[in-house]
C-alpha positions as CSV (number, residue, x, y, z in Angstrom):
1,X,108.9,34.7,92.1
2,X,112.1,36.3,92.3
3,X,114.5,37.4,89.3
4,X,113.9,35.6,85.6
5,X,114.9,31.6,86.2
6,X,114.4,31.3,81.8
7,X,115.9,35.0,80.9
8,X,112.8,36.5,79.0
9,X,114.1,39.8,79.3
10,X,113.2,41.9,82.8
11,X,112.9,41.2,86.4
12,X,109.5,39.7,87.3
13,X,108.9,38.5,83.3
14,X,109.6,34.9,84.5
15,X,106.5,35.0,86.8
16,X,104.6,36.9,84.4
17,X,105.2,34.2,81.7
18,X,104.1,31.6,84.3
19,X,101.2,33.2,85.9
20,X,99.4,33.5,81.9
21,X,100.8,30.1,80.9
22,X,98.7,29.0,84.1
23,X,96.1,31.2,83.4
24,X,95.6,29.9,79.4
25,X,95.6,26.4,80.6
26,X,92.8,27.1,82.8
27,X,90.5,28.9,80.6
28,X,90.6,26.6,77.7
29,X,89.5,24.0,80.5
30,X,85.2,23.4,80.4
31,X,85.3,21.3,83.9
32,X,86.9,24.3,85.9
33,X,85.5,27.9,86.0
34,X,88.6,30.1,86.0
35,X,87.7,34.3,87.0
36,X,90.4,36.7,85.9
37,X,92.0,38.9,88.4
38,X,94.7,40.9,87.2
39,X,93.9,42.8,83.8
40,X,90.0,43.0,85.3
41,X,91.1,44.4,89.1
42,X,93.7,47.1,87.4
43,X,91.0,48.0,85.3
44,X,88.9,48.3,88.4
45,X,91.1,50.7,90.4
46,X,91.5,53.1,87.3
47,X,87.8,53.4,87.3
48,X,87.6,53.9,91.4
49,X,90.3,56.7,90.9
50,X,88.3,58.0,88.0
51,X,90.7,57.7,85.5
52,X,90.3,57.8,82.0
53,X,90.4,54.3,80.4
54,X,93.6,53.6,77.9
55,X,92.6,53.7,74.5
56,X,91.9,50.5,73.0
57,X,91.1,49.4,76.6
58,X,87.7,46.9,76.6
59,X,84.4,47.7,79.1
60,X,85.5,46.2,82.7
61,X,82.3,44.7,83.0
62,X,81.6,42.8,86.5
63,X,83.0,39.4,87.6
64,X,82.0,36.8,90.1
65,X,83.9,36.0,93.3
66,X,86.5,33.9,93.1
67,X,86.1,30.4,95.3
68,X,90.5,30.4,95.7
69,X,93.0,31.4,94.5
70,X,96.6,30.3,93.7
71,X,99.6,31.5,95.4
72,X,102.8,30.5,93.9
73,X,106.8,31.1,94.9
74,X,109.8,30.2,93.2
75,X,112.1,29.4,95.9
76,X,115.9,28.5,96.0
77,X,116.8,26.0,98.8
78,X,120.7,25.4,98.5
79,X,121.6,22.6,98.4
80,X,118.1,21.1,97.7
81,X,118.1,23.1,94.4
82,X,115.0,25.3,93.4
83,X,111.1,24.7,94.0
84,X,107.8,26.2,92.5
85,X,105.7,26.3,96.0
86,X,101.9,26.8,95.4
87,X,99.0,27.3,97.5
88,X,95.5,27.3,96.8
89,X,93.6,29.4,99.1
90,X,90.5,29.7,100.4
91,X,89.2,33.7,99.5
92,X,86.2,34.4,102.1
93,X,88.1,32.8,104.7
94,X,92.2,33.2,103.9
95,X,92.2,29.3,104.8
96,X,95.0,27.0,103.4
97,X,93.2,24.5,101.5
98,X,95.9,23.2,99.7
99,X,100.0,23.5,99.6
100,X,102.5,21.9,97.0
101,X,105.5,21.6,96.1
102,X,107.1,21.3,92.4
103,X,111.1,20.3,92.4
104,X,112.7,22.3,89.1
105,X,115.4,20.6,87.4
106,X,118.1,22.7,85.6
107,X,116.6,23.2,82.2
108,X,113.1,22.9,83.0
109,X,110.4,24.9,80.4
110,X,108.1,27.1,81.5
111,X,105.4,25.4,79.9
112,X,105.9,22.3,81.3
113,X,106.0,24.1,84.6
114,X,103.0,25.7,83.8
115,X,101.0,22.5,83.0
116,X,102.5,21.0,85.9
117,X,101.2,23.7,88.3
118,X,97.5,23.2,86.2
119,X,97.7,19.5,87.0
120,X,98.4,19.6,90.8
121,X,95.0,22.2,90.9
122,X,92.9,19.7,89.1
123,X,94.6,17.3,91.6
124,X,93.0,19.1,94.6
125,X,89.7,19.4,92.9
126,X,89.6,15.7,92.1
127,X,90.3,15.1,95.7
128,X,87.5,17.3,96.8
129,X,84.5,16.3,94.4
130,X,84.8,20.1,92.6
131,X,85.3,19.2,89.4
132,X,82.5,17.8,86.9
133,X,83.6,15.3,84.5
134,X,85.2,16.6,81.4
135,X,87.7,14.1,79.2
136,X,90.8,16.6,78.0
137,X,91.6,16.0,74.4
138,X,94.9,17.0,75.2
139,X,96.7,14.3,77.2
140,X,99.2,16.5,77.9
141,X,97.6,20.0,79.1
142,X,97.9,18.8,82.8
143,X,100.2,16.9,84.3
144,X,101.0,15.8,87.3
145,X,104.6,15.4,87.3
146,X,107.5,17.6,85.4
147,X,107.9,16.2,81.9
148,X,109.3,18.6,78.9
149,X,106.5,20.1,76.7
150,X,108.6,20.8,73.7
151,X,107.6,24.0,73.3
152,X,110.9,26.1,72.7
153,X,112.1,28.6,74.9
154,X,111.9,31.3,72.0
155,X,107.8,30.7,71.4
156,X,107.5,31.4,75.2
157,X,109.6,34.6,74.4
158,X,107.0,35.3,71.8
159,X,104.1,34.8,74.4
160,X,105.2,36.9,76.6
161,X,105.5,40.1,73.7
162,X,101.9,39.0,73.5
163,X,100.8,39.4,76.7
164,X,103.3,42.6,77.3
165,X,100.9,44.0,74.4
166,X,97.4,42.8,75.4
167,X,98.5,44.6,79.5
168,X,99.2,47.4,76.9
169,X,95.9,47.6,75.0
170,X,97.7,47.1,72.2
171,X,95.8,44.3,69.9
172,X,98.3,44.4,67.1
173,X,100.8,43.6,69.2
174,X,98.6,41.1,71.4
175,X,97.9,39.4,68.0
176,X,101.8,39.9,66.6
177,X,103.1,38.1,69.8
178,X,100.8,35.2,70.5
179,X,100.6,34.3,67.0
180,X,104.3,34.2,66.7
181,X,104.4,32.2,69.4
182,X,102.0,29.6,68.0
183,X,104.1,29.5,64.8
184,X,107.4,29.1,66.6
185,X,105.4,26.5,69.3
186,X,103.4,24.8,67.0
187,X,100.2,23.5,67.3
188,X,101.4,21.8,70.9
189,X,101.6,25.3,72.3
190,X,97.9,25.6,72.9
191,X,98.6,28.3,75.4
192,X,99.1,30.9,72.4
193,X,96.0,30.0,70.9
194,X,94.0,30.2,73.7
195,X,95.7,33.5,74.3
196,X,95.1,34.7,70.8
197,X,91.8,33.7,71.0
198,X,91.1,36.1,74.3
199,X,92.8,38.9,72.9
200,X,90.5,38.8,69.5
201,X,87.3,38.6,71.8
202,X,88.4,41.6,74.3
203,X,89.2,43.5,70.9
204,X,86.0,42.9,69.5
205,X,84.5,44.6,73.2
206,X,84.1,41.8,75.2
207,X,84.8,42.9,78.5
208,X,87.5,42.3,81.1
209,X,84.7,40.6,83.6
210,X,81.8,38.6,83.0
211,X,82.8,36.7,80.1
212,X,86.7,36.9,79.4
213,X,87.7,33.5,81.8
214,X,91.3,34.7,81.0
């Protein structure tokens, strides 16, 4: 995803912000199983180049394969307007399983986008028999279609300093950011608790794999 669509700072924090909204929509989710990839495969490499571990940094761990994984693009298609593009992919094989595409208004919040991008997944699954049953008890934690979350611009802002933190090792911070963002999101913003909710287990040891469905 190119440049920063929503302005949270630095080149790249856009996608950042969207690939952990994504990520915390999933986990909190008991019908899908979501692996990790990024903080656990980072972790990884250090580890293969025999590298210290940062301080504060939790045991790796191990982690299962991962069945597909999600590709997304932000894409600007003038004078069509701008697009999220996703594609779920097959990982033993590199196989397309799955391509959509997301239209983005002017204006459009990034957890809205986020939930959107979670309901097109569950979509696919639903489409496919992989998903057990399992009733949501929040209506609106995937959608299928763009609708505004009310979650303000500056609690996403606050989520991100959370996640900055948690990349860091740093669990003040982690806890600083995410539970900002809950008190400027509210309890709607269940992202941020989720979030928080990682970030306490990782500091307690929990490690990066098996376990830790962040």
């Amino acid at each position: 995803m190119d440049g920063d669509p929503w302005r949270l700072g630095s080149p790249g924090a856009a996608a950042l912000a969207l690939q952990e909204l994504v990520s915390a929509g999933l986990l909190r989710r008991r019908d899908v199983h979501f692996v990790e990839r990024r903080r656990f495969m980072a972790a990884v490499e250090r580890e293969r180049q025999g590298l210290p571990a940062p301080p504060g940094a939790p045991p790796v761990g191990t982690s299962p394969g991962a069945e597909m994984v999600l590709q997304g693009t932000w894409t600007r298609l003038a004078p069509a307007g701008e697009f999220f593009e996703g594609r779920l992919v097959e990982t033993a094989s590199g196989r397309l399983l799955r391509g959509f595409r997301i239209p983005i208004p002017p204006g459009t919040d990034p957890v809205a986008l986020g939930r959107t991008v979670v309901g097109r997944i569950l979509e696919f699954l639903d489409e496919t028999d992989r998903r057990p049953p399992w009733e949501d008890p929040v209506a609106s934690a995937a959608l299928r279609e763009l609708r505004p979350s009310g979650v303000p611009l500056r609690a996403v802002a606050r989520f991100l300093e959370g996640t900055l933190a948690e990349d860091r090792y740093d669990w003040e911070g982690a806890f600083q950011g995410y539970y900002g963002a809950l008190q400027e999101g509210g309890s709607e913003f269940f992202e941020a608790e989720t979030a928080l909710t990682r970030a306490a287990r990782l500091r307690a040891g929990g490690s990066l794999g098996v376990g830790d469905e962040s």
